[in-house]
N, C-alpha and C positions, 0 to 999 in steps of 0.2 A: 574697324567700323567705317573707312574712308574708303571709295573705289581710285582704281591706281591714276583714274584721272585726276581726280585731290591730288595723288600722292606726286605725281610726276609735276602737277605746276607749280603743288608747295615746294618739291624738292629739286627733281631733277631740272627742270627747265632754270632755274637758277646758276646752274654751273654756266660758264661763261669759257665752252670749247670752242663757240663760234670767233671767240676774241684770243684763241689761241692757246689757252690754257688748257691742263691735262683737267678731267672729270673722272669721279671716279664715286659709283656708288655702292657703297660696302650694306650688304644684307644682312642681320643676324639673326637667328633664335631656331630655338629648338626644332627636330625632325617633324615636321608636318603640321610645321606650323602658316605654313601658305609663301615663304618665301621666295618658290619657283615662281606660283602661280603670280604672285607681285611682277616677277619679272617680266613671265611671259605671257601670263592673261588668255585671252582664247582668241585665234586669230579669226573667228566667224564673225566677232561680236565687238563693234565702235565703242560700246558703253564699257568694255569686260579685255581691250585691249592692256596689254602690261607695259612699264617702264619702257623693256627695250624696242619694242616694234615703237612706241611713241618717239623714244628719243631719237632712232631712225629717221621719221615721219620728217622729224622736227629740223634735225642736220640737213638731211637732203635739202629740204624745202629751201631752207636759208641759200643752201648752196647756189640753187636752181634763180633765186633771187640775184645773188653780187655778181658784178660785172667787171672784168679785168681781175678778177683774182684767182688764183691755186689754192687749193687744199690738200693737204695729206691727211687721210681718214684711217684711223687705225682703232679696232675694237678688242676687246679681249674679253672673256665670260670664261671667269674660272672659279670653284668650288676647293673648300678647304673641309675637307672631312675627314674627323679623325688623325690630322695631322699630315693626310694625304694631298696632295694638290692637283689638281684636273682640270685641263682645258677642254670646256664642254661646247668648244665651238669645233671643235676637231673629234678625235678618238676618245669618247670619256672613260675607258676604260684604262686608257695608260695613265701612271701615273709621270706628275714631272717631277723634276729632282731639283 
């Protein structure tokens, strides 16, 4: 009943990667229950954007903000189905081991 902007300031924006720490948001529930759509949202649409383009949005922008500092930015989007594991930022069709 919350659009992923709710979800991403109740949730996501609370992890504290910009302070170094790992973040990690675990999705669950049944096939077709909207849990892509949470992630990815529709990139046409401000209001209907998902988690990860947000949390994107959100990193960079910080980034683009501090002055004398490095980052190391590392993402991973992987799906556990079936027992299967898939990096769906890559090849989703291989499985990883």
């Amino acid at each position: 009943e919350h659009s992923t902007e709710h979800i991403y300031n109740e949730i996501a924006y609370l992890l504290s990667v910009m302070e170094g720490y790992n973040g990690t948001i675990f999705v669950y529930g049944q096939t077709g229950s909207g849990k892509s759509f949470t992630m990815h949202g529709l990139a046409d649409s401000s209001s209907q954007k998902g988690i990860i383009p947000r949390a994107f949005e959100h990193i960079f922008e910080s980034v683009q903000c501090a002055e004398n500092t490095k980052f190391l930015l590392r993402a991973s989007y992987l799906e556990i189905y079936n027992e299967d594991i898939r990096d769906l930022g890559a090849d989703t069709k291989q499985k990883l081991e």
